[in-house]
N, C-alpha and C positions, 0 to 999 in steps of 0.2 A: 214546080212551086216550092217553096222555101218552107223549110217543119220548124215552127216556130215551140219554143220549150214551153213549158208552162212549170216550170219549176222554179218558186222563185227565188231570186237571191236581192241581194243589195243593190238598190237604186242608186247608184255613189253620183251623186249630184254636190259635187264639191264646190262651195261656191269661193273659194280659194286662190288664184289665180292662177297655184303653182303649176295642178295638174286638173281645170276646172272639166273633167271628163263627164259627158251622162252616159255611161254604159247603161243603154237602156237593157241588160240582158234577159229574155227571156218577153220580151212584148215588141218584140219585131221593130224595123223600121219604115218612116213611109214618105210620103214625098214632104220636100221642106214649104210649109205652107206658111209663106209671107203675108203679114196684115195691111202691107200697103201703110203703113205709119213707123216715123224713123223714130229713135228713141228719144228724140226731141228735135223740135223744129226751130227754125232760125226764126226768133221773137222780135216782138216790138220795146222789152223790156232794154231797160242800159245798163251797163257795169254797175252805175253810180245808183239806179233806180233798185236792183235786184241781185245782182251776181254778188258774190263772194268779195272777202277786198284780192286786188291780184296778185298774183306772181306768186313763186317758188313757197314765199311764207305761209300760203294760204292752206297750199296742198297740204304743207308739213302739218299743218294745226289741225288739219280734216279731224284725222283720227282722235284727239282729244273732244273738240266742238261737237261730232255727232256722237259719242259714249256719252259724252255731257248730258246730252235728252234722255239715257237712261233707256226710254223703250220707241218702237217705231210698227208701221205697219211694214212688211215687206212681199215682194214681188221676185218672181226669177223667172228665166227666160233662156236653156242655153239646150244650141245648137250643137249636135256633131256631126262633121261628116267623112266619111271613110269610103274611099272610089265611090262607086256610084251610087251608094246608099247616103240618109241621112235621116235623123232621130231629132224628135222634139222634143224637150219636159217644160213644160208651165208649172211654177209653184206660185202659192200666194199663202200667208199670214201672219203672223208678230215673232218680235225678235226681242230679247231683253241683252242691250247693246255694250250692258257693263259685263254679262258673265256669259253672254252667249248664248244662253238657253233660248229655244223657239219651238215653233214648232208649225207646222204647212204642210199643206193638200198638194201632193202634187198629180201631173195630170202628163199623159205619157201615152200617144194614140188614143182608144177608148180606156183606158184604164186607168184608176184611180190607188193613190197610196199616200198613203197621210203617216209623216214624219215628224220625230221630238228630237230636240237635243236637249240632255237635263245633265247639269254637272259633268259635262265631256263623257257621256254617255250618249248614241245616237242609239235612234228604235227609230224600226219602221215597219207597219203595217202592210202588209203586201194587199194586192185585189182579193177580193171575198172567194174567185174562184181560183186562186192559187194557196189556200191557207191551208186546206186539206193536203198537201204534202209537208207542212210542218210538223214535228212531236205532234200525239195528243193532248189538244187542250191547249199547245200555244199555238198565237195571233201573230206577234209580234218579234220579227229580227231584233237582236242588239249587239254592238260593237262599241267595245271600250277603246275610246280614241287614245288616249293616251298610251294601252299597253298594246293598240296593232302599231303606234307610231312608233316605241321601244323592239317592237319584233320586226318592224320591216326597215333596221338600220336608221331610223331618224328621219324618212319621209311617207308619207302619208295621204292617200289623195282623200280623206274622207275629215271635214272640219269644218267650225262652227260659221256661218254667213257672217260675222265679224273678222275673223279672221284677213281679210285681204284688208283692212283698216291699216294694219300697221306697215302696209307696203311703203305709206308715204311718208312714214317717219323717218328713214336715212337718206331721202332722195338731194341730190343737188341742186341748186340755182339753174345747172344745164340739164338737166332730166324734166324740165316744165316748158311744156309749150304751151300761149293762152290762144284758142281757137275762138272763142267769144261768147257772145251770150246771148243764152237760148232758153225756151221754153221748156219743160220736163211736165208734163201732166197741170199745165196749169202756173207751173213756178216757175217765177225767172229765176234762173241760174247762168253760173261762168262755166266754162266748159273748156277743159284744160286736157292736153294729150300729156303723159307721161311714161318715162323711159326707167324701169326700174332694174337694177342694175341685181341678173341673179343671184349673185355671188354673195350679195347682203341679205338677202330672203333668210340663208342658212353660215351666218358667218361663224359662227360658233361650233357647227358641225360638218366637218372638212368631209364627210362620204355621203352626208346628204348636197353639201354643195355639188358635187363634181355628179353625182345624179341628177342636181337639175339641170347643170350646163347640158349634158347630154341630152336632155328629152327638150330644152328650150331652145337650148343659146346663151346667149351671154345678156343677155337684152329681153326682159318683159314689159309688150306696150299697155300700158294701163289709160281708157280714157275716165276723165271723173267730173261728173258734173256738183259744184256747189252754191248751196243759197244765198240768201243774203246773210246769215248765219254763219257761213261759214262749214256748215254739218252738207253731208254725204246725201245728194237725192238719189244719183245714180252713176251707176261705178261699172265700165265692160270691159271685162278680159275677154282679149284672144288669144288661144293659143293652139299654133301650130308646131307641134313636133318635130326637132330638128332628128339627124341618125337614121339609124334603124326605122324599120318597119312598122306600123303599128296594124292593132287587130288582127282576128281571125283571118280575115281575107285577104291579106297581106299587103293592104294601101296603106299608107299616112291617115290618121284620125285629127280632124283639124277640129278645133270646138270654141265655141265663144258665149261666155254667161255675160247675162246683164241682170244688173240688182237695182232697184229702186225702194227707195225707204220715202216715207206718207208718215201722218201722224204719230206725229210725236207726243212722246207721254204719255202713247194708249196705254189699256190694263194690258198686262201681259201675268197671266199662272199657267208657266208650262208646269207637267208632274210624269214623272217616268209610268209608265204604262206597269201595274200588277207584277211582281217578280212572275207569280205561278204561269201567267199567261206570255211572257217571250224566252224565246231560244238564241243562247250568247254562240253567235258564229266568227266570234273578231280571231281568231285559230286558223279558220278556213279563210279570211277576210286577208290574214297576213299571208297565208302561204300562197294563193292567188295574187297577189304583188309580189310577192319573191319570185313567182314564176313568170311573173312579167316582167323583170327588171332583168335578170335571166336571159327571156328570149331578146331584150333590148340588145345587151349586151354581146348576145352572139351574131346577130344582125352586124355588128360594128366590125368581129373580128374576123 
């Protein structure tokens, strides 16, 4: 039988595309439990009736159309699996779409852990009976996103559920495929497959590109469902790791997040959780991807 840790650390549920990992570490894994429901089903609605307007221009405008609402309900959904194991995280609740700040429950086998992002600050709440090995007197993990992305050379699997928005703003006329239009909880949408080219993810910083080609490819397929609006209902990265080895057990970790965004213009007051009450681990956070980028690396040579 497998000795599951109870010491907790960071639920990195990136919903990012780059590296959309749930290292679920320290709450085991358990079989992949399918709802029997796709993430939308082929509707009676039509282009003209509900979906987006088409083509290449639509995807590009995603990203500005749904920040435009400002705030949304949200939903996550992502899968890992690594040889014969596999991991689930459900999260669910608001997002404020212009600065990223949210915050959600998320759910992970029986255990519960409820996460903020406030001003690129993430905090997470670990289960009630994993708190007693933090300091005394803190509740709550936090990771300053900005200084582990500065300490781990420029990439970062830990970032705000807005963040894979801006995938679709350098895309091509040929990176858009329209598969058609479907239902999403109720709303017709168009539903477009997309080929995001990773080299634009990080054009700016030439050692986190050549990091992602390595863990990706050359090629991130993004699919993206939009309203008649034009904005973001639902968005699924897959990603499976190209190279080296991934995880402990020495398989490939293949993972796929799906986000859904619901009402628009809810209230959204996220607020950083008490200084006195969380312990800043973004130190341990970075050194723990440096040793992973590390064992990537040696995998290759």
């Amino acid at each position: 039988m497998r000795t599951v840790s109870k010491r907790p650390r960071l639920l990195a549920v990136a919903a990012t595309g780059t590296l959309s990992l749930a290292f679920v570490t320290g709450c085991g894994g358990g079989e992949d439990q399918a709802s029997g429901k796709g993430p939308g089903k082929q509707g009676g609605a039509t282009a003209s009736q509900g979906g987006a307007a088409d083509g290449p221009q639509a995807v590009r405008a995603a990203h500005q159309k749904t920040t435009a609402a400002k705030t949304a309900k949200m939903t996550l959904l992502t899968r890992a699996r690594s040889g014969g194991n596999n991991a689930e995280v459900r999260g669910s609740g608001v997002v404020d779409l212009g600065n990223g700040s949210s915050e959600m429950v998320l759910l992970t086998g029986n255990q519960q852990i409820h996460q903020r992002t406030v001003d690129g600050v993430l905090y997470q709440q670990p289960p009630a009976a994993q708190r007693q090995q933090l300091p005394q007197g803190k509740s709550w993990l936090k990771v300053d996103l900005k200084k582990l992305t500065q300490q781990s050379g420029g990439s970062s699997q830990y970032e705000d559920p807005t963040s894979s928005f801006n995938y679709t703003k350098g895309i091509s006329d040929k990176d858009v495929t329209k598969v058609g239009t479907e239902t999403v909880d109720g709303t017709a949408t168009t539903h477009y497959k997309v080929s995001v080219d990773v080299a634009e993810l990080a054009k700016d910083n030439a050692q986190q590109a050549k990091q992602l080609r390595a863990q990706l490819g050359d090629r991130l397929p993004l699919d993206i469902w939009l309203d008649a609006q034009g904005r973001v209902r639902q968005e699924k990265i897959e990603v499976k790791p190209q190279g080296g080895k991934q995880g402990s057990s020495g398989a490939r970790t293949s993972v796929s997040t799906t986000l859904k965004f619901s009402d628009f213009g809810t209230d959204v007051n996220v607020t950083a959780p008490p200084a006195k009450d969380t312990v800043d681990i973004t130190d341990k956070a970075a050194k723990q991807g440096q040793k992973g980028q590390q064992g990537q690396q040696a995998t290759k040579s």
